[in-house]
VOKE-769336 format. One record per residue (C-alpha): x, y, z; residue number from 1; residue in one letter. Coordinates in Angstrom, 2 decimals. Layout:
BEGIN
u/v/w/resi/resn
X/Y/Z/NUM/A
...
REM end
This chain:
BEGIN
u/v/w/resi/resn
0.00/0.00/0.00/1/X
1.47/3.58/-0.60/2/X
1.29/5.89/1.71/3/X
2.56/9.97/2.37/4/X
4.02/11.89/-0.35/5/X
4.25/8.73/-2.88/6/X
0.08/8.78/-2.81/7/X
-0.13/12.59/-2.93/8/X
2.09/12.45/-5.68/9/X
0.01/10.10/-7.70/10/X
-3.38/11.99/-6.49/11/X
-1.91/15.77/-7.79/12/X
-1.34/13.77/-11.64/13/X
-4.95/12.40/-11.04/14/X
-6.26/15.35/-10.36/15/X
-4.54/17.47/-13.18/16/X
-5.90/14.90/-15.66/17/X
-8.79/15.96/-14.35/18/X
-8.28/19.80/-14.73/19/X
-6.27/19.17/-17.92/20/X
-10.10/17.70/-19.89/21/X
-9.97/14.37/-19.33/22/X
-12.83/13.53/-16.93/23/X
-13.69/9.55/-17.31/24/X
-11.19/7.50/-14.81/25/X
-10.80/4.65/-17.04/26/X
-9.11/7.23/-19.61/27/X
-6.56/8.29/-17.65/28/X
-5.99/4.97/-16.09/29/X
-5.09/4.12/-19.66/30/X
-2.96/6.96/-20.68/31/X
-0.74/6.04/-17.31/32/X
-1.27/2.18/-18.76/33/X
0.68/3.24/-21.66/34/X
2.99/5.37/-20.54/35/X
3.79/2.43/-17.82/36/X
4.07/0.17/-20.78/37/X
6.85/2.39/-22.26/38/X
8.80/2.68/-19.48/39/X
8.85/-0.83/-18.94/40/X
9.90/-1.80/-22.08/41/X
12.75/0.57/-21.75/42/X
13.97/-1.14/-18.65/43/X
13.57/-4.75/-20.54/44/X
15.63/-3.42/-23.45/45/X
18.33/-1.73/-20.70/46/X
19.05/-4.69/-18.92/47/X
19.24/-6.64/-22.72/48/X
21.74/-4.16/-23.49/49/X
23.75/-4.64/-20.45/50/X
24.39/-8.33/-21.11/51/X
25.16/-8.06/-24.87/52/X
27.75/-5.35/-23.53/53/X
28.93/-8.32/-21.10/54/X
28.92/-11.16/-23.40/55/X
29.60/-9.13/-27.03/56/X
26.92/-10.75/-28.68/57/X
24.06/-7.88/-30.08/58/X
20.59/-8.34/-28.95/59/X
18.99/-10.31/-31.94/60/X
15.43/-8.43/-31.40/61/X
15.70/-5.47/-29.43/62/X
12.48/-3.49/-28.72/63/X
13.42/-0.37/-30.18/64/X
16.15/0.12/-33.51/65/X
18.78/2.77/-33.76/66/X
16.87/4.94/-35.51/67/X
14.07/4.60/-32.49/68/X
16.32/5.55/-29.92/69/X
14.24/8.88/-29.42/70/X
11.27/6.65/-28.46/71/X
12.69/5.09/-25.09/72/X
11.95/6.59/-21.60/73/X
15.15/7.57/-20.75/74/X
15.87/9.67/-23.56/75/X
12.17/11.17/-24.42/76/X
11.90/12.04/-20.48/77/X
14.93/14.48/-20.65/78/X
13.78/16.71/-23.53/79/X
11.87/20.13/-23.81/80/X
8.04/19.09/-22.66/81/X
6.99/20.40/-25.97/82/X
9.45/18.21/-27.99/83/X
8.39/15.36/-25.76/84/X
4.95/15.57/-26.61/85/X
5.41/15.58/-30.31/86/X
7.65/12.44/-29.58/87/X
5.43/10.47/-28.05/88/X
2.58/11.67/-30.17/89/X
3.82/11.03/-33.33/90/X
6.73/8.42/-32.15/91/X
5.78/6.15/-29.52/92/X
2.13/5.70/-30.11/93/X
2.68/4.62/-33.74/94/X
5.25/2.69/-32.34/95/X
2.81/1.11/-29.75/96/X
0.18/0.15/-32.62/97/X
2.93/-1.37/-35.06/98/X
3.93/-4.19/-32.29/99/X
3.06/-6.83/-34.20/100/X
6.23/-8.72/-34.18/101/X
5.87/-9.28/-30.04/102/X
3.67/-11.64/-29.38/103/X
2.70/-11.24/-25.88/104/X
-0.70/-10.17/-25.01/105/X
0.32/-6.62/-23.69/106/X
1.69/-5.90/-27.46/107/X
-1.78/-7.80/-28.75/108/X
-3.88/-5.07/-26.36/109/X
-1.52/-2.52/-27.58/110/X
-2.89/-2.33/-31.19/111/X
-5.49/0.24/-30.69/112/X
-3.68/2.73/-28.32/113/X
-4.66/6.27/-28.52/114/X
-2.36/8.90/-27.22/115/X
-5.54/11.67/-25.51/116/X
-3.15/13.67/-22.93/117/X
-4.28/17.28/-24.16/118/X
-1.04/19.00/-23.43/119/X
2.53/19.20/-23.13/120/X
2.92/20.42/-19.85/121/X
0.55/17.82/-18.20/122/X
2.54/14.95/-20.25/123/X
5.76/16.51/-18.55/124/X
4.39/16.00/-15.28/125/X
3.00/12.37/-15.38/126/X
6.78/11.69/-16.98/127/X
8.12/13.62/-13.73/128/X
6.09/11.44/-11.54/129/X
6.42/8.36/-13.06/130/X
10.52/8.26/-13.28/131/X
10.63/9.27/-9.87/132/X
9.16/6.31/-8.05/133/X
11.49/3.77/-8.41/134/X
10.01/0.32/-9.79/135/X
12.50/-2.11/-9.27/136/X
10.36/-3.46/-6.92/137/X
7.36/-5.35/-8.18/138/X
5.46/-4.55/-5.24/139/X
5.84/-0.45/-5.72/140/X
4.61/-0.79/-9.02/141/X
1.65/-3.18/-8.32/142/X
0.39/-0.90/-5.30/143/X
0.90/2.29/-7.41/144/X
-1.22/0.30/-10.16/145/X
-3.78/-0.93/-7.13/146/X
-3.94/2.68/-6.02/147/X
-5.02/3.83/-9.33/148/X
-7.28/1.02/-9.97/149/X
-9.15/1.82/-6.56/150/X
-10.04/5.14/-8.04/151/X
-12.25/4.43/-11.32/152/X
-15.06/4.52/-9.49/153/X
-17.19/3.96/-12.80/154/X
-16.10/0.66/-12.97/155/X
-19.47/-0.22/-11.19/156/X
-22.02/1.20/-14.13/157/X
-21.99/-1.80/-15.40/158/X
-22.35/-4.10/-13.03/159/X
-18.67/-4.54/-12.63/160/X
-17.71/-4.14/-9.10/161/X
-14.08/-3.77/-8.15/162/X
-13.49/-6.76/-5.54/163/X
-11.90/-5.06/-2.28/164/X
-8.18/-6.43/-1.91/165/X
-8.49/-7.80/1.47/166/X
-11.48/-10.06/0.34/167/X
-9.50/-11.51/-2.65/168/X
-6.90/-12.14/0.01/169/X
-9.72/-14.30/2.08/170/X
-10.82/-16.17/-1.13/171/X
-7.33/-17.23/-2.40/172/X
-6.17/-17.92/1.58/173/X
-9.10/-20.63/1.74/174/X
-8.32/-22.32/-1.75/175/X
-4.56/-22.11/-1.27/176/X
-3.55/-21.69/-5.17/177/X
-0.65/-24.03/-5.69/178/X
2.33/-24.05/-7.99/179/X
0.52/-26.57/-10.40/180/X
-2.58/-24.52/-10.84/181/X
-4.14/-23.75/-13.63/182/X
-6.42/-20.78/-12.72/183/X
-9.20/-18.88/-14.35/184/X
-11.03/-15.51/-14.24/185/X
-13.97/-15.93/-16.69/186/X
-14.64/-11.91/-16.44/187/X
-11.46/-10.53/-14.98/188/X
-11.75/-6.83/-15.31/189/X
-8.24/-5.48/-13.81/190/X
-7.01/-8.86/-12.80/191/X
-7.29/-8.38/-9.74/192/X
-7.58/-11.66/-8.61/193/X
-5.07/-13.11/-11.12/194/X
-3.03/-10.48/-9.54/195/X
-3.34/-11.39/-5.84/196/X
-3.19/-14.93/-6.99/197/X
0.27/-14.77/-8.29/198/X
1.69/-12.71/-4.91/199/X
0.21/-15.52/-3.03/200/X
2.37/-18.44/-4.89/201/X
5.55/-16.19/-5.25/202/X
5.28/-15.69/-1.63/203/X
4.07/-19.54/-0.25/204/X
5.57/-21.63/-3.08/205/X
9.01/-19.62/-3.76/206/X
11.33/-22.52/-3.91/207/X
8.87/-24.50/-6.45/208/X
9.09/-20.99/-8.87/209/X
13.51/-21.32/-8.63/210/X
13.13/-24.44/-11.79/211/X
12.97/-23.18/-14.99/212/X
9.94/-25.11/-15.90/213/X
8.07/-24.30/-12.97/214/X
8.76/-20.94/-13.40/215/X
7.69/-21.49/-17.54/216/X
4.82/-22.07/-16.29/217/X
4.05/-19.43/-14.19/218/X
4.67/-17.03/-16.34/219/X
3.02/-18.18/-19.41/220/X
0.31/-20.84/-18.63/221/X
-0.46/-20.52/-15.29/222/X
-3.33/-17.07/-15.33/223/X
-6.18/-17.07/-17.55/224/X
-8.40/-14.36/-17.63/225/X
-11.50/-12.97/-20.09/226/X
-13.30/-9.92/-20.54/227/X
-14.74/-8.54/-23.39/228/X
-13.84/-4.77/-22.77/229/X
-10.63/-3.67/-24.59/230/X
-9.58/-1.44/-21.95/231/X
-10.30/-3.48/-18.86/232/X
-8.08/-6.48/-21.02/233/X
-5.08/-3.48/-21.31/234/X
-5.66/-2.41/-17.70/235/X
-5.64/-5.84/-16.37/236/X
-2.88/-7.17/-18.58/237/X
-0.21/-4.17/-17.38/238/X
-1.75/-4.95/-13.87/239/X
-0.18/-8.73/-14.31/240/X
3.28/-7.39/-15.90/241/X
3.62/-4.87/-13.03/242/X
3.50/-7.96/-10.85/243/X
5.72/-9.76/-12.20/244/X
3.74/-11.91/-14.63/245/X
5.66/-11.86/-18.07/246/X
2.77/-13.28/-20.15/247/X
-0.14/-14.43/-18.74/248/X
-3.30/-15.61/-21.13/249/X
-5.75/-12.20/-21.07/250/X
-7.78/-12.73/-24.19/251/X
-11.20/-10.82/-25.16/252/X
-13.73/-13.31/-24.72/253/X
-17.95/-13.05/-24.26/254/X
-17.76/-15.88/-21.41/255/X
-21.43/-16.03/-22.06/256/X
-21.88/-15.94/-25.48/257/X
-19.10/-18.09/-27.24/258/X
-19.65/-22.04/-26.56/259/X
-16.72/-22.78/-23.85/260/X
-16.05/-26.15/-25.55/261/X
-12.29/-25.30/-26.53/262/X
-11.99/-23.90/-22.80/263/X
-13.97/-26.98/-21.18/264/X
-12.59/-28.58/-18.73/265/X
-9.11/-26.60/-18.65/266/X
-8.71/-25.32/-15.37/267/X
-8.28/-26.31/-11.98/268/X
-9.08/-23.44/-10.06/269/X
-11.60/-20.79/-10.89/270/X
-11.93/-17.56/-8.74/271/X
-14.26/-14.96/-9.88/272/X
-16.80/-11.95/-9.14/273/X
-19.03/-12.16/-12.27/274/X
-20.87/-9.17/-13.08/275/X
-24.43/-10.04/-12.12/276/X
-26.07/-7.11/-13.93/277/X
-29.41/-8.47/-14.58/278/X
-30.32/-10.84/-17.92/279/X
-29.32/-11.51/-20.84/280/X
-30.77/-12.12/-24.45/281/X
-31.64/-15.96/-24.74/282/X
-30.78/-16.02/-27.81/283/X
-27.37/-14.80/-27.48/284/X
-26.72/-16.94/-24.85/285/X
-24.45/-20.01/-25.75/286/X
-26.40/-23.15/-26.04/287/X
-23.71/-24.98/-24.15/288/X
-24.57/-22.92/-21.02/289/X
-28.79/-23.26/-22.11/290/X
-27.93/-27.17/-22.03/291/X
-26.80/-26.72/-18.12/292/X
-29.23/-24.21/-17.31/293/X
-32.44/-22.83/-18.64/294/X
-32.10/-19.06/-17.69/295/X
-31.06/-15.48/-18.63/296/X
-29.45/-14.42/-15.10/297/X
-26.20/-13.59/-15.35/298/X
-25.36/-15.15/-12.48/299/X
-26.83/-18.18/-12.86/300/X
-24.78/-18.15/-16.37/301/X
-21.64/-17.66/-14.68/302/X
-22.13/-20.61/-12.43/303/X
-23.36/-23.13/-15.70/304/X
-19.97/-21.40/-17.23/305/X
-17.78/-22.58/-14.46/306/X
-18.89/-25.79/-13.95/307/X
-18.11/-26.15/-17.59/308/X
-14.07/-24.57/-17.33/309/X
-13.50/-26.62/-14.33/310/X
-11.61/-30.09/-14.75/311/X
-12.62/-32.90/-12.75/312/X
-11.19/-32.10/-9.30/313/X
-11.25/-28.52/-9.84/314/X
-12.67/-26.10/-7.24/315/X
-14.05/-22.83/-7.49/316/X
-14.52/-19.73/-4.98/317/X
-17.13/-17.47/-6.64/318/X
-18.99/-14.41/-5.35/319/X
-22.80/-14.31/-5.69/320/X
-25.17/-12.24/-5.18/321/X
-28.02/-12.94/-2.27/322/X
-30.41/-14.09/-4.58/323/X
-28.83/-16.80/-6.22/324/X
-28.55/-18.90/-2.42/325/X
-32.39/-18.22/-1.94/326/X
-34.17/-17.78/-5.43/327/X
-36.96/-19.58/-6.21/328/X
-37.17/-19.45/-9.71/329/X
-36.95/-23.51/-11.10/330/X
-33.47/-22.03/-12.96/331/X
-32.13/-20.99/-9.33/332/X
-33.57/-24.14/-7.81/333/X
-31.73/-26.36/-10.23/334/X
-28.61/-25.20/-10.14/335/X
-28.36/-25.26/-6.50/336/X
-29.65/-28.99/-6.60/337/X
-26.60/-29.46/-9.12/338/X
-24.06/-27.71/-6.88/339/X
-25.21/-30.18/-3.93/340/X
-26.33/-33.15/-5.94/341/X
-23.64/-33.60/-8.77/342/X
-20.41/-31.61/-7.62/343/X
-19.50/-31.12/-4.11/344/X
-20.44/-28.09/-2.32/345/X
-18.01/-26.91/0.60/346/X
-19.57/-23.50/2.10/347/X
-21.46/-20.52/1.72/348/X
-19.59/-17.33/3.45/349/X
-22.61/-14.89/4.10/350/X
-20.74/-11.37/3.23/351/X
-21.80/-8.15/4.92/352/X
-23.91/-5.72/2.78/353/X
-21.58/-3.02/2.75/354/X
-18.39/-4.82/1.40/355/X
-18.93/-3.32/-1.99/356/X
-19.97/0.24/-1.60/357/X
-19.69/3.30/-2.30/358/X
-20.15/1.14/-5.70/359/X
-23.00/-0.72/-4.70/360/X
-25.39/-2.00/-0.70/361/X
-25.61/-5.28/-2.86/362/X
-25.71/-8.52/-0.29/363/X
-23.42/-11.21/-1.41/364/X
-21.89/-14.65/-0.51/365/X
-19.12/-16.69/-1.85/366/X
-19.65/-20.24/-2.75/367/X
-17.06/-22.97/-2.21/368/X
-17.26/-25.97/-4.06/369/X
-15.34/-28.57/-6.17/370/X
-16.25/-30.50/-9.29/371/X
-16.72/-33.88/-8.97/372/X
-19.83/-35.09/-11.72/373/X
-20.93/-37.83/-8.63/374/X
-21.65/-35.54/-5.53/375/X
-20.31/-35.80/-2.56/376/X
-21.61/-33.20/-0.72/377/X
-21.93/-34.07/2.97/378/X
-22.16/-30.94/6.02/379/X
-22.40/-27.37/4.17/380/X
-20.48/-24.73/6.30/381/X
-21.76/-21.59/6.88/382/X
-20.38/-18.36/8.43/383/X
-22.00/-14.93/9.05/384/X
-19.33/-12.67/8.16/385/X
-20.64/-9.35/9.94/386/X
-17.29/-7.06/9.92/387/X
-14.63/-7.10/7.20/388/X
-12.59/-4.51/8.79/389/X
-13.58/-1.61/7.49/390/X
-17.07/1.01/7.89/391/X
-20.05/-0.82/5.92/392/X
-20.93/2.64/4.94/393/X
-19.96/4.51/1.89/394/X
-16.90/6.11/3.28/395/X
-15.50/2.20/3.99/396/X
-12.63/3.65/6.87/397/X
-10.57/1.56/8.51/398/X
-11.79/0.56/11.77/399/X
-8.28/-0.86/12.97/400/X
-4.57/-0.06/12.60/401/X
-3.58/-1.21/8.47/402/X
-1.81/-4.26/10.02/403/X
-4.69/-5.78/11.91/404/X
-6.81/-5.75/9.18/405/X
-7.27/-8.92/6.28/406/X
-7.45/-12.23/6.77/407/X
-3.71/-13.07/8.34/408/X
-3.16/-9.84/10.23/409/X
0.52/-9.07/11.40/410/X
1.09/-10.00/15.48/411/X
-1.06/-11.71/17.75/412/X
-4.25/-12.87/17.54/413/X
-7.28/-10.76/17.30/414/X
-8.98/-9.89/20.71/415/X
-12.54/-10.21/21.28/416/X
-12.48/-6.39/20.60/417/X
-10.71/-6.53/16.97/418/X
-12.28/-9.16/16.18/419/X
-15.91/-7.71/16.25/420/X
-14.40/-4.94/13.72/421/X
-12.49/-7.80/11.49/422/X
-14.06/-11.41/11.02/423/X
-11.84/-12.35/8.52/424/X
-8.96/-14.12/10.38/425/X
-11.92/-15.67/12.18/426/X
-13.65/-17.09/8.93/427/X
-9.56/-18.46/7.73/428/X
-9.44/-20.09/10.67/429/X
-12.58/-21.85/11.18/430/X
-12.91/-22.77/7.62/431/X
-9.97/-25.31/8.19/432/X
-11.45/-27.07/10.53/433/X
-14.94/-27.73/8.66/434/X
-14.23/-31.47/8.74/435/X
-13.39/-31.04/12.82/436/X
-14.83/-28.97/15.48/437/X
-16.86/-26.57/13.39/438/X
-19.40/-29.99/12.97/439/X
-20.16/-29.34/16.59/440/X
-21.14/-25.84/16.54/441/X
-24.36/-24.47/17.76/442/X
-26.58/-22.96/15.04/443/X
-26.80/-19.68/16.96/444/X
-23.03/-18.96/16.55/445/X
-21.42/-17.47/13.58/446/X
-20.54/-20.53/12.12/447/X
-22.17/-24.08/11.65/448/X
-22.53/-26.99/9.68/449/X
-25.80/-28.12/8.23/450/X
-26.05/-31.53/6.55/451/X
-26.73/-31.82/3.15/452/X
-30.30/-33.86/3.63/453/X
-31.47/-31.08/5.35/454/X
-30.63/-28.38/2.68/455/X
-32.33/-31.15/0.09/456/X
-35.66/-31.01/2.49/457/X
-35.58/-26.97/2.07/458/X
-35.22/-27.00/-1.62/459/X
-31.84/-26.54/-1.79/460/X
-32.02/-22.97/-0.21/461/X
-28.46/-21.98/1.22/462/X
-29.33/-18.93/3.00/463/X
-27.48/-18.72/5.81/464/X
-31.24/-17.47/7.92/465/X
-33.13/-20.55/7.06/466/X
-30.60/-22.91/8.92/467/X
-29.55/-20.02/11.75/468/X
-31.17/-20.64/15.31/469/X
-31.59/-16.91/17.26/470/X
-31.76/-17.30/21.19/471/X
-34.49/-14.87/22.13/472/X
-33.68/-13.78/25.81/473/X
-36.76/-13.60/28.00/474/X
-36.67/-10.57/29.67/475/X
-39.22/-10.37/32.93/476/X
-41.00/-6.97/33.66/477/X
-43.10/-5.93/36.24/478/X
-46.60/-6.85/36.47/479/X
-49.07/-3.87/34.67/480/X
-51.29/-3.71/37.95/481/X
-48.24/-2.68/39.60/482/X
-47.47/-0.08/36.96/483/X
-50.76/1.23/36.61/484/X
-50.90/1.60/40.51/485/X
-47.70/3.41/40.65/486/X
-49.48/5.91/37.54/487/X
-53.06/6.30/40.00/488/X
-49.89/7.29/42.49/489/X
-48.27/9.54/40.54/490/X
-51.68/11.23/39.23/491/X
-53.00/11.83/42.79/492/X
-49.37/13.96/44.03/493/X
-49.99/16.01/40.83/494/X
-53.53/16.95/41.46/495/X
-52.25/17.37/45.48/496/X
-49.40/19.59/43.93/497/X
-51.49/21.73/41.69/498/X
-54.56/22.21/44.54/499/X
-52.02/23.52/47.28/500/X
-50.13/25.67/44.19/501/X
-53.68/27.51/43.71/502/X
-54.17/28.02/47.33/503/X
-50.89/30.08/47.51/504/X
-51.81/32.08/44.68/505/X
-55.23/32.93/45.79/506/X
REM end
């Protein structure tokens, strides 16, 4: 996370796009995207330099020619601003578009870049900024890219909301991503949890990422992710190379209009927020997905969609909206049936109704659940998560110190105190031992198993209130005779009061 003079830095270039005429967030997010891009590719071509200078062998396909030497960061960055401009106007963009010989996704994303920064001065400045933070480090450069995601706060218009880090975190914690993954986001937006997916192995699994297969396959097979906006795919791709991901499979796709045959059974680990805007046209739906599911909810279409990705074995952690654990409709019915019935269903993790504003009060849960085509669904656990560390309400402050707050905070365990403010190491922890002492809960705490004949008897509902038990407390008052004879009391002092007040004043 930055912090101080790093984030005001990075808020002043905001906000001068801003005054400078470009207004829409995911337009400047893209102009700093490209400008990113550049500077990155300088670096790549610096340190390719370096070792042809050590070993005297030229660089057989360097990014830039000598007669594009004008074109890389650190020589465009130290002209006049109005020279600069024209440069990357009429130099790098073109230069962007023509990267057809690279065949990496970013360069694939690239093709259509448009150079919008209205003036020389303001292109100056986001140069200034940019060269100054230092980005050897993959974490600066992610945060500075997470710190400008977290401000297009249009992202949720269309029913794409921008997953808060910390929940991610949770999601990925309780599937534990391993080297050998194969992982999927079927409408990934910025990648953010391709992004948070890939710190999570680099940091658990770094000894299994030193072989040079291992790390092959990190880098280039490993992260799958579809969207069928062209700037969320350039967003999201520059999001993975900023962490470290060299070329990770981002590919426009309509998850729910294409068949999914060619991606069918493919990955073994899906993790997703789906935008569940509302329906669909039927007849644009693929008939792959109609075969699962007979509907034109989004959401249900995600969940036929998934099922379909996921290899035999393969386990998803999906956020849904409230209505898919309780609808009614026979579309909502019959999917649940085939999530407890046919695969195995783990748990339902009841989130709090705030967790996505300002963008949206929408009340969500994540499902848990593997594929398995014969069942095997046995206790469902449930947990109430009622505090995720931060205000429910629009402003979403911090309600403890930065490094109390996620899922594994820093330090000792939460006290009862924290822990009302911050669930979340709570949830990790009990979700672990599902198959142990969680079995024995009471259904009046905030977690609890219920067995999967009983979910079958309440047509497959999963709401976390149909199975919860709530202790009312008896609470003993006086009797109303007493009450009213205390009133006739009180009644007869006041008439006393106000006969001896009018015999003074007579």
């Amino acid at each position: 996370m930055i912090t101080g003079e790093l984030k005001s830095k990075v808020g002043r270039v905001w906000d001068a796009f801003w005054s400078g005429g470009i207004s829409n967030p995911l337009e400047v997010m893209e102009q700093i995207t490209y400008l990113l891009f550049v500077k990155r590719l300088d670096e790549l071509q610096t340190v390719r330099d370096r070792r042809a200078n050590a070993t005297g062998r030229p660089d057989p396909a360097p990014f830039f020619s000598a007669e594009q030497q004008d074109l890389r960061w650190q020589n465009f960055k130290v002209r006049d601003p109005e020279i600069m401009y024209g440069l990357v106007a009429e130099g790098v963009f073109p230069y962007l578009r023509r990267m057809g010989g690279d065949a990496s996704t970013y360069s694939h994303h690239m093709k259509d870049a448009r150079f919008t920064i209205p003036g020389a001065n303001l292109l100056a400045k986001v140069v200034d900024l940019l060269d100054e933070i230092s980005m050897e480090s993959s974490d600066t450069k992610g945060d500075i890219y997470e710190y400008l995601l977290a401000k297009i706060a249009s992202a949720g218009q269309n029913g794409q909301f921008r997953t808060p880090r910390h929940i991610i975190d949770l999601m990925i914690e309780m599937t534990r991503p391993g080297p050998g993954d194969e992982i999927c986001d079927p409408a990934c937006g910025t990648a953010g949890f391709l992004v948070q997916t890939a710190s999570y192995v680099k940091r658990t699994h770094r000894d299994a990422l030193l072989g040079a297969e291992q790390r092959k396959h990190f880098n280039e097979s490993m992260f799958h992710g579809f969207d069928f906006d062209s700037t969320m795919l350039r967003i999201g791709s520059m999001n993975m190379l900023l962490h470290g991901v060299e070329n990770p499979d981002i590919r426009h796709r309509d998850s729910l209009a294409e068949s999914a045959a060619s991606e069918s059974e493919r990955y073994s680990l899906i993790l997703a927020n789906p935008p569940f805007a509302g329906s669909l046209d039927y007849e644009s739906t693929a008939k792959d997905l109609q075969a699962i599911v007979k509907t034109r909810k989004t959401e249900l279409l995600f969940l036929a969609l998934f099922l379909r990705l996921l290899k035999p074995g393969g386990r998803a952690a999906v956020i849904v909206p409230d209505g898919v654990v309780f609808g009614s409709t026979k579309a909502h019915k019959e999917l649940r049936r085939m999530l407890v019935e046919e695969q195995r269903l783990q748990a339902v993790v009841k989130l709090p109704s705030g967790v996505f504003k300002p963008y949206a009060g929408v009340s969500t849960a994540i499902l848990f659940f593997t594929r398995t085509d014969s069942g095997g669904t046995e206790d469902v656990w449930f947990y109430d998560v009622r505090a995720d560390g931060l205000s429910l309400d629009d402003k979403r402050n911090e309600l403890l110190p930065t490094d109390r707050l996620g899922a594994r905070p820093a330090g000792a365990a939460l006290t009862e105190a924290e822990h009302a403010k911050n669930n979340l190491p709570d949830v990790l922890a009990r979700w672990f031992e599902r198959e142990g002492s969680e079995r024995a809960r009471a259904r009046t705490e905030q977690s609890f198993c219920v067995p999967k004949a009983e979910i079958a008897a309440h047509g497959y509902d999963l709401s976390l209130n149909r199975y919860k038990e709530v202790v009312h407390e008896e609470i003993e008052t006086r009797d109303p005779l007493d009450i009213l004879a205390d009133l006739e009391r009180l009644e007869e002092e006041i008439l006393k009061g106000t006969e001896e007040l009018k015999g003074m004043l007579a």
